[in-house]
C-alpha positions in Angstrom: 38.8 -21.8 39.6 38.5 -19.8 36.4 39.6 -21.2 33.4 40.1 -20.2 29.6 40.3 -21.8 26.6 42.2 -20.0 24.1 42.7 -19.9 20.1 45.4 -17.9 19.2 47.0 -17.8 15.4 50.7 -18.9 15.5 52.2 -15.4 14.1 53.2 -12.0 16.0 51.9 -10.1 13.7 48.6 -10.8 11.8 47.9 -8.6 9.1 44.5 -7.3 9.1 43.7 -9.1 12.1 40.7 -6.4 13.2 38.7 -7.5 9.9 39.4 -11.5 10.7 37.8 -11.6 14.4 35.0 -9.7 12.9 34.6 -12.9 10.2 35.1 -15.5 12.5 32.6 -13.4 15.3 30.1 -13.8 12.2 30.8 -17.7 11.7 30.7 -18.4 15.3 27.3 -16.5 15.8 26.1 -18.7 12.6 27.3 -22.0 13.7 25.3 -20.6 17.0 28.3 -22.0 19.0 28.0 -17.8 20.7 25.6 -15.2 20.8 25.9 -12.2 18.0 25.3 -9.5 21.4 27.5 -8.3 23.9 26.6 -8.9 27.4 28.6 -9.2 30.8 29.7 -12.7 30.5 33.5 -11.5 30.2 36.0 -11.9 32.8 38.5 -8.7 31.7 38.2 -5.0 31.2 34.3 -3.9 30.7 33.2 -7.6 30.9 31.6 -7.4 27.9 31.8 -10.9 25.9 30.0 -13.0 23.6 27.8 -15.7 26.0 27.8 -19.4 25.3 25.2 -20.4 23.0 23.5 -24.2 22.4 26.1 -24.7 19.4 28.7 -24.6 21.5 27.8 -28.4 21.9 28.9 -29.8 18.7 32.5 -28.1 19.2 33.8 -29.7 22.1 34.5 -33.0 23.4 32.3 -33.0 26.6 28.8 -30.6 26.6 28.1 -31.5 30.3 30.9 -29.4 31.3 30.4 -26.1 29.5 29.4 -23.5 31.8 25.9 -22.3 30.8 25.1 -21.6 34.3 27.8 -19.7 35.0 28.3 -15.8 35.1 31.4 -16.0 33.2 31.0 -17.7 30.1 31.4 -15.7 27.0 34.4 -15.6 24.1 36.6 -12.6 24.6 38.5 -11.3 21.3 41.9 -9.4 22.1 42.9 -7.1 19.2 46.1 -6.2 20.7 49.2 -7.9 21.3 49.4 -10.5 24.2 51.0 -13.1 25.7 49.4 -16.4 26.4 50.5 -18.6 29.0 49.2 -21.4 31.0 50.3 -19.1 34.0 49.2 -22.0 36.9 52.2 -24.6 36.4 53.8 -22.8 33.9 57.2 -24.1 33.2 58.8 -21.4 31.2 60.6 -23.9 28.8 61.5 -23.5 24.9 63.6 -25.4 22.7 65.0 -24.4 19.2 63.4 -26.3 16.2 66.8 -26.1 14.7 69.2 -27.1 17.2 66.7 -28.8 20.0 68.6 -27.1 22.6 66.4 -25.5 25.6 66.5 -21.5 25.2 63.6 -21.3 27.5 65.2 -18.7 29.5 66.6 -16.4 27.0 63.4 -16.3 25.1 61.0 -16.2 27.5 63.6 -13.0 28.8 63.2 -11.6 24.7 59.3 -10.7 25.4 60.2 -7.3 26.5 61.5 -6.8 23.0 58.2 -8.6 21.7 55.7 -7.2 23.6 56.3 -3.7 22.6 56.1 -5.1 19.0 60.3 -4.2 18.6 60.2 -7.2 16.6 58.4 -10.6 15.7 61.7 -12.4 15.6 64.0 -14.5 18.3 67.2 -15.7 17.5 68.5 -18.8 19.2 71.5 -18.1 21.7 72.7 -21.4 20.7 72.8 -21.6 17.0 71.5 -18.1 15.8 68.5 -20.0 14.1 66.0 -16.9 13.5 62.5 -16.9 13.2 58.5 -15.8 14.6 58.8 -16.7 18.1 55.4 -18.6 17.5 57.9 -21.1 15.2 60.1 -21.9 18.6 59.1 -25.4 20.6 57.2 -25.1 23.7 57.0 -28.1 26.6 53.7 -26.1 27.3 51.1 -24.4 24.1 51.7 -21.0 24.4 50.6 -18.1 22.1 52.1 -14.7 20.9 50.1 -12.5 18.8 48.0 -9.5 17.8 44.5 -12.2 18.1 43.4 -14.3 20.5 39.9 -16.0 21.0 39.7 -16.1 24.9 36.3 -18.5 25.8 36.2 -18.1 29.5 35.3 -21.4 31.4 35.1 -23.5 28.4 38.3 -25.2 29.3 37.1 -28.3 31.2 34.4 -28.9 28.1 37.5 -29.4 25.7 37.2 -28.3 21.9 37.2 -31.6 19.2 40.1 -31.6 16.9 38.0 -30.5 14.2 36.7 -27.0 15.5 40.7 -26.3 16.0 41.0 -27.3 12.3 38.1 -25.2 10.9 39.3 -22.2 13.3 42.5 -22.5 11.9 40.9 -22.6 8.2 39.3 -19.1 9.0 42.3 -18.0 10.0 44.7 -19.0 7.3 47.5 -19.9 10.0 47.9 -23.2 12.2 46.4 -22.1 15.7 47.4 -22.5 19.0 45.1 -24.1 22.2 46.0 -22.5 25.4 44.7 -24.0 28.1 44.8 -21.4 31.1 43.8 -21.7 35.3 43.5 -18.6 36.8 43.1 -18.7 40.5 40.6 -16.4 42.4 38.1 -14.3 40.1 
């Protein structure tokens, strides 16, 4: 099974976001947690991904599980708006931080709005509380943005507390931690 481990910032739309992966690229190559070239480590598109490097050590909660061995190791940047789910078990469930009703349904129905980038924006069906569909409550971590941070395979390694903290420094925003299965390859 393929997994990912994914960093995304918790807003739709991240202003300059292009010139941000290139900064944290640079700190993550410096912190030698990945490699500064591009090799064939990726799981998506071209392949092309930074591969694992012996940083990657200090960052998560158990080294004996991050896949240096494996083909498919590397940290995937996405510059484009996307949707990350847990997809394997995902339950599809949402609740307002206003009212704490579940809205799981008409939200998760809203994407085809969001997606396109028609707006940032849901509005709860139950009390028209409005806001970044990253500020809605979610049974499961989910991200929606123009960034994401996809390390492939990292997943059963775990990342400590305080590399989602400095991440989330580099950013600027609060982060989210997708944990994802994919089945096959």
């Amino acid at each position: 099974m393929i997994t990912q481990s994914i960093i995304v910032p918790k807003i739709s739309t991240l202003p300059v976001h292009e010139p941000r992966a290139r900064a944290i690229l640079r700190w993550l190559v410096r912190k030698d947690i990945i490699q500064e070239q591009l090799t064939t480590c990726g799981r998506t598109g071209n392949h092309m991904a930074h591969a694992i490097a012996p940083g990657a050590r200090n960052v998560v909660l158990k080294p004996e599980l991050l896949p240096f061995d494996e083909p498919i190791n590397g940290l995937e940047v996405i510059t484009k708006r996307c949707i990350y789910t847990p997809q394997v078990g995902f339950l599809e469930e949402a609740g307002c931080p206003e009212c704490r009703q579940e809205i799981g349904e008409a939200l998760f129905e809203s994407l085809e709005e969001w997606m396109p980038g028609h707006t940032d924006n849901f509005t709860c069906p139950e009390c028209g509380h409005e806001d970044d569909i990253n500020g809605f409550l979610f049974l499961q971590p989910c991200g929606f943005s123009n960034l994401g941070f996809i390390f492939n395979n990292w997943a059963p390694a775990g990342f400590k507390q305080e590399f989602l903290d400095e991440f989330a420094d580099w950013l600027d925003l609060p982060v989210t931690h997708v944990v994802v299965q994919l089945q096959g390859k």
